[in-house]
C-alpha angles and dihedrals in degrees: 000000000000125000118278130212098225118193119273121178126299089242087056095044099050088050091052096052099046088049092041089056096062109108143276112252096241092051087203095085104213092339088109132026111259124206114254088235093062089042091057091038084054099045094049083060089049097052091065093084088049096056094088084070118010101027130273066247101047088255096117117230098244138002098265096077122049128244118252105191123115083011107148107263101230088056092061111055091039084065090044087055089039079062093065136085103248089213133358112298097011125127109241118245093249110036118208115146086216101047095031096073085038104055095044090059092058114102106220083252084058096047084047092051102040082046097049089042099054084045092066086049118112112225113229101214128240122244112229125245111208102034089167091066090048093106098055090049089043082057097048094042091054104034105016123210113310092177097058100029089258110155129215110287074210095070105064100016097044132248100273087032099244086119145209114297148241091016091034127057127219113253100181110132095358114153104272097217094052080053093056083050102057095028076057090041089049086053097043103054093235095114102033099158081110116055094183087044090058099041086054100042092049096052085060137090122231089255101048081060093051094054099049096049093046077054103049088040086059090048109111 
């Protein structure tokens, strides 16, 4: 259930891409250590180019595109790599027509920064929308699916979904519906950056879906 790059308009992404390109402080990329407190600083400025979708915050402005705050930092910047074409021509590993131009104007700095700055975020948590149907996605977060070979979301997301990181992202207080979209997206083969992630979500109904992210959104 990893975080997912999802389309804005042309105008909002070519503004993001010109502001995410400025440089990093130091000017040297990774050449020399920064202090945590300048990375922060940085990334706040960068961040202001990402407000129009996840938050100036991190608390992204609808459901249909995830929070980032509190998300663990190395994370982060490993999605923000995973944007990016790996060599010339070639597809990135996560493909969003949004994400994909700007990630690949971040400097690694950048990427460091923007990741270390929506860590120190604090998530604001989602309030979930079908609290009736919070048993039956309790059941299959902590026990999974037997029936239809669906592990534990605990496992690898943790008990109380603030994950493992750095490999598994935290899912506490994410939108539930952005969560129906990438647990749909998983089944369906159109984001396909995660195998495990694909064989899980399609042995699962579309309720089963429902009730787990209605589960994960009500997680503090």
């Amino acid at each position: 259930m990893a975080l997912r790059g999802l389309a804005l308009g042309a105008a909002c992404c070519a503004l993001a891409t010109a502001s995410l390109a400025a440089p990093a402080p130091t000017g040297a990329g990774l050449s020399a250590p920064v202090p945590e407190a300048a990375r922060v600083q940085h990334g706040r400025a960068l961040a202001r180019s990402c407000a129009a979708c996840h938050g100036i915050d991190g608390n992204a402005s609808g459901p249909q595109f995830p929070k980032l705050a509190g998300q663990g930092a190395a994370y982060l910047e490993r999605e923000l790599e995973r944007f990016r074409p790996q060599r010339p021509g070639a597809p990135a590993a996560r493909v969003s027509p949004v994400m994909n131009p700007i990630a690949q104007g971040l400097s690694a700095q950048d990427r460091l920064d923007l990741a270390a700055y929506f860590a120190s975020c604090e998530l604001k948590p989602a309030l979930a929308p079908r609290a009736a149907e919070l048993a039956d996605g309790a059941r299959i977060w902590r026990g999974g699916i037997a029936g239809r070979r669906v592990p534990a979301c605990a496992a690898c997301h943790g008990a109380d979904g603030h994950g493992i990181p750095p490999l598994y992202p935290s899912l506490a207080g994410q939108w539930s519906e952005y969560l129906v979209s990438q647990l749909r997206a998983f089944r369906d083969g159109t984001r396909n950056d995660q195998g495990p992630m694909h064989d899980i979500a399609s042995r699962m109904t579309e309720d089963q879906i429902r009730q787990v992210a209605d589960f994960a959104s009500g997680l503090h």
